[in-house]
C-alpha positions as CSV (number, residue, x, y, z in Angstrom):
1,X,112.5,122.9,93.3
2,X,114.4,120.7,95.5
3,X,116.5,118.0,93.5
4,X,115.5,114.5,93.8
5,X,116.9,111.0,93.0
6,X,113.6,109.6,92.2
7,X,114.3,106.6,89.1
8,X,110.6,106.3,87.0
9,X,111.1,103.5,85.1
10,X,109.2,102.1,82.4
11,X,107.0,99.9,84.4
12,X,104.3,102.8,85.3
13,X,104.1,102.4,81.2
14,X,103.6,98.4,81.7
15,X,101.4,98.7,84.4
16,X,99.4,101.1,82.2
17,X,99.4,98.6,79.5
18,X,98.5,95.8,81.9
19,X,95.3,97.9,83.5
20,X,94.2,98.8,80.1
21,X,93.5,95.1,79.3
22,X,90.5,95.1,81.6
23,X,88.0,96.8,83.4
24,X,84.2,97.2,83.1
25,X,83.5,100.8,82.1
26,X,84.4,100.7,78.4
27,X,86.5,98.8,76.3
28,X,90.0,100.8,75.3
29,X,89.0,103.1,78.1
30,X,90.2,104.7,81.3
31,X,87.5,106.8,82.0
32,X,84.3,108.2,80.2
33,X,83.3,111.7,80.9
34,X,79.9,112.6,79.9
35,X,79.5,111.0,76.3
36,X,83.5,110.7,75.6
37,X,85.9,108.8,76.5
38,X,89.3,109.0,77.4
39,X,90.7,106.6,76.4
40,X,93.7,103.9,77.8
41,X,95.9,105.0,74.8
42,X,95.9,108.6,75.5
43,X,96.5,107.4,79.1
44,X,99.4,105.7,77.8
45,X,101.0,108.3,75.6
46,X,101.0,111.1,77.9
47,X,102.5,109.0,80.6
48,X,105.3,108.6,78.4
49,X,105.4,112.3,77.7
50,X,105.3,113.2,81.5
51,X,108.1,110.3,82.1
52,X,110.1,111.7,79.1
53,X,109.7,115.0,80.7
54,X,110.7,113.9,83.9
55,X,113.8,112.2,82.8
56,X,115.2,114.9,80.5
57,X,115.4,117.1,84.0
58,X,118.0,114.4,85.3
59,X,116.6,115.0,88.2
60,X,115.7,118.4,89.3
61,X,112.4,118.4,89.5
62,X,111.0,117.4,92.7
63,X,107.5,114.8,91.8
64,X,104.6,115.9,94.3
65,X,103.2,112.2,94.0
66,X,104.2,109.0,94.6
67,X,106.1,107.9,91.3
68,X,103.3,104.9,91.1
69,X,100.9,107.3,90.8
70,X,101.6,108.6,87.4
71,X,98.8,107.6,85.9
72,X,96.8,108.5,88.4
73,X,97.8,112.1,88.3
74,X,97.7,112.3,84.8
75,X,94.1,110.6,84.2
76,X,93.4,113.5,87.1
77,X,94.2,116.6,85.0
78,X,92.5,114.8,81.7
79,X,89.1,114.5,83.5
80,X,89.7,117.8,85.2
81,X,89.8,119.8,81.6
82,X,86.6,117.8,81.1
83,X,84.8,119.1,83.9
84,X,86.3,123.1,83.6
85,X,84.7,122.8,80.2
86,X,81.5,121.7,81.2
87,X,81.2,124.4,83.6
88,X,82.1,126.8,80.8
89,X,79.4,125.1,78.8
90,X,76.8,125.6,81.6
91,X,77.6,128.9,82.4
92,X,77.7,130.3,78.5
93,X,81.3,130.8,78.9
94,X,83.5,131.0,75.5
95,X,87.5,132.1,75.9
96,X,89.6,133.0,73.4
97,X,92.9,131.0,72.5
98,X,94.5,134.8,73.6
99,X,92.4,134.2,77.1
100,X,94.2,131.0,77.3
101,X,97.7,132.1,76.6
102,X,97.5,135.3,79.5
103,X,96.2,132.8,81.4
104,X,99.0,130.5,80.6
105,X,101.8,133.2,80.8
106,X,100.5,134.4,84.3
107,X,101.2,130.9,85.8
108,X,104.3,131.2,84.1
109,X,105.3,134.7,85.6
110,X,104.3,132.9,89.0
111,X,106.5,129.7,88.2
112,X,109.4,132.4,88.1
113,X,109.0,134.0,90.9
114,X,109.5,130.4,92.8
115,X,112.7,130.3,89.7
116,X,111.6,127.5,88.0
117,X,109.7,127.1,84.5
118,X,106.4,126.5,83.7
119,X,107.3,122.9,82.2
120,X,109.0,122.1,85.6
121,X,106.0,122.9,87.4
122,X,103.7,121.0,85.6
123,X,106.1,117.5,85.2
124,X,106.3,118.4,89.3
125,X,102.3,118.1,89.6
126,X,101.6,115.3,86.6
127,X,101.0,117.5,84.2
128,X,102.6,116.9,80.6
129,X,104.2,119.2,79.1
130,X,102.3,118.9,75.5
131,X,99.0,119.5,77.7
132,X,100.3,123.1,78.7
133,X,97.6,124.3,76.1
134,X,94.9,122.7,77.9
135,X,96.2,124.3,81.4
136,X,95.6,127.8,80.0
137,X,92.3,127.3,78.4
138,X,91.3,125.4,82.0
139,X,92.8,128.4,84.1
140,X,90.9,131.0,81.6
141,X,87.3,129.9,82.3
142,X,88.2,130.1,85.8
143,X,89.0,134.0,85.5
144,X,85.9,133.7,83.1
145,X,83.4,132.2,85.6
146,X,84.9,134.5,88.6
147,X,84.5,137.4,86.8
148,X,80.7,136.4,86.3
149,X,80.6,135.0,89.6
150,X,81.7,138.4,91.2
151,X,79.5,140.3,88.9
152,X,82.8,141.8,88.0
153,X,84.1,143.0,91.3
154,X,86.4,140.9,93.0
155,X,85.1,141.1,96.8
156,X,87.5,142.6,99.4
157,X,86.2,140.9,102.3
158,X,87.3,137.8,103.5
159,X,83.7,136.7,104.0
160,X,82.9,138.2,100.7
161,X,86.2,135.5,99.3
162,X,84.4,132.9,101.0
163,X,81.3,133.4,99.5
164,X,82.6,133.8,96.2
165,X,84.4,130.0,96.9
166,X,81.9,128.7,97.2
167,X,79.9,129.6,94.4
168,X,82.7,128.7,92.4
169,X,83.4,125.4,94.0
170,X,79.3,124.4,93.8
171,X,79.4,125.1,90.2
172,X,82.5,122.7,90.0
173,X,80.7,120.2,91.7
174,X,77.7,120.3,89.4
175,X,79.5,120.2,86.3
176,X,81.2,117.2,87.7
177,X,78.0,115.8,88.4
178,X,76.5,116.2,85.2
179,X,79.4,114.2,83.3
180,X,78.6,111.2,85.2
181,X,82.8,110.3,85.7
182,X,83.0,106.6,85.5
183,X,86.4,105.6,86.2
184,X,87.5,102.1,84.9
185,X,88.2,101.2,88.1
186,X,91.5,99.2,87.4
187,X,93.0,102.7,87.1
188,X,91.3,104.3,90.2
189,X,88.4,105.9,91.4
190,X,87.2,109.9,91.7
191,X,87.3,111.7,94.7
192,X,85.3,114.7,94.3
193,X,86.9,116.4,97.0
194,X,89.8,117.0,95.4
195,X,88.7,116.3,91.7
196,X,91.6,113.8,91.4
197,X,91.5,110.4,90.3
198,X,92.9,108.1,93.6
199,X,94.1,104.0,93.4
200,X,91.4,102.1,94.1
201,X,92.9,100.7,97.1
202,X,95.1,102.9,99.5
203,X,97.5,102.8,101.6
204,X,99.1,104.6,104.7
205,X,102.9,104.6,103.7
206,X,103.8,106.6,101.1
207,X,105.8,105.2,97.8
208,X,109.3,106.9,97.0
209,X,108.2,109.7,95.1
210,X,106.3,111.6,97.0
211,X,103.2,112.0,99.5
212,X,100.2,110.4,99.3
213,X,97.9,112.7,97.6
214,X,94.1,111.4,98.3
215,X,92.2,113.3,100.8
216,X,92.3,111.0,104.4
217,X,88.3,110.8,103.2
218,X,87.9,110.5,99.9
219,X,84.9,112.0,98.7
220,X,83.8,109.6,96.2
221,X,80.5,111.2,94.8
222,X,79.3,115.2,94.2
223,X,78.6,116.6,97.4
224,X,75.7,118.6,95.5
């Protein structure tokens, strides 16, 4: 990854702090999923572990988001391992902890290829490293659900790709559905589109850090 001066400072953590004081959905909470919550101390703590992260790198890692984003990205990847376990659920899908470590060590093996670590990748998306875990168990229901999906044959067609995307992307969307995602909105908002939690008020310039990540068109409920 390309080296970057980026300086996080401790005030994503105060303005985490700050955001967690209010906000409508549930008290303590950032978001609830279904009938849990995640709630604004989690937020908070793997902030700090994605900052700590971050900083130890002195950086070389290159973020993929706007620096004020963090908590953002993070919340993201929380309510995404929410929804890639309902759509286990729904589908009758059960993996192993082995499923989730090949999963795991083939994102590694590709995270080599580009020579950087499988840590390094996921600080560079907003993922903390102590959630690595979580990555492989969400990564092996998708092989899971493709594999039923496919009926066990991976299509060789592109047409026969498509199709398959969008069975898998439908199934997404109803899983997401079915949790009912309320976002406190003090943190942000869902956009379905790209499963990713956005600020709740956007803007055209991007921060240092990074891009912009939300869709131009935020998709802000299922599209099923």
């Amino acid at each position: 990854m390309l080296r970057t001066s980026i300086t996080v400072t401790a005030a994503v953590l105060a303005a985490v702090a700050t955001l967690a004081a209010c906000g409508p959905v549930q008290m303590g909470s950032a978001a609830i999923v279904g009938s849990q919550g995640i709630s604004a101390a989690t937020l908070t703590r793997e902030v700090a572990n994605l900052q700590t992260a971050y900083k130890a790198s002195k950086g070389a890692i290159q973020l993929q988001f706007p620096a004020s984003q963090t908590p953002q990205q993070v919340l993201g990847w929380l309510v995404r391992f929410r929804i890639r376990r309902q759509m286990a659920a729904r589908n009758d899908i059960t993996v192993t902890r082995a499923d989730s470590q090949r999963a795991l060590a083939a994102i590694a093996a590709q995270a080599r290829q580009n020579r950087v670590t499988l840590a390094e990748l996921a600080v560079a998306n907003g993922l903390p490293p102590d959630l690595l875990p979580a990555l492989g168990e969400y990564q092996a229901i998708e092989v899971a659900l493709v594999r039923k999906l496919d009926g066990g044959t991976l299509p060789t067609t592109q047409s026969g790709l498509h199709d398959l995307g969008v069975k898998f992307d439908r199934e997404q969307c109803l899983a997401a559905k079915s949790l009912a995602i309320r976002v406190n909105p003090q943190f942000g908002r869902v956009d379905y589109g790209q499963l990713s939690i956005i600020p709740a008020a956007l803007t055209l310039s991007a921060p240092e850090g990074g891009v912009p990540t939300p869709s131009p068109s935020p998709q802000l409920t299922p599209a099923c």
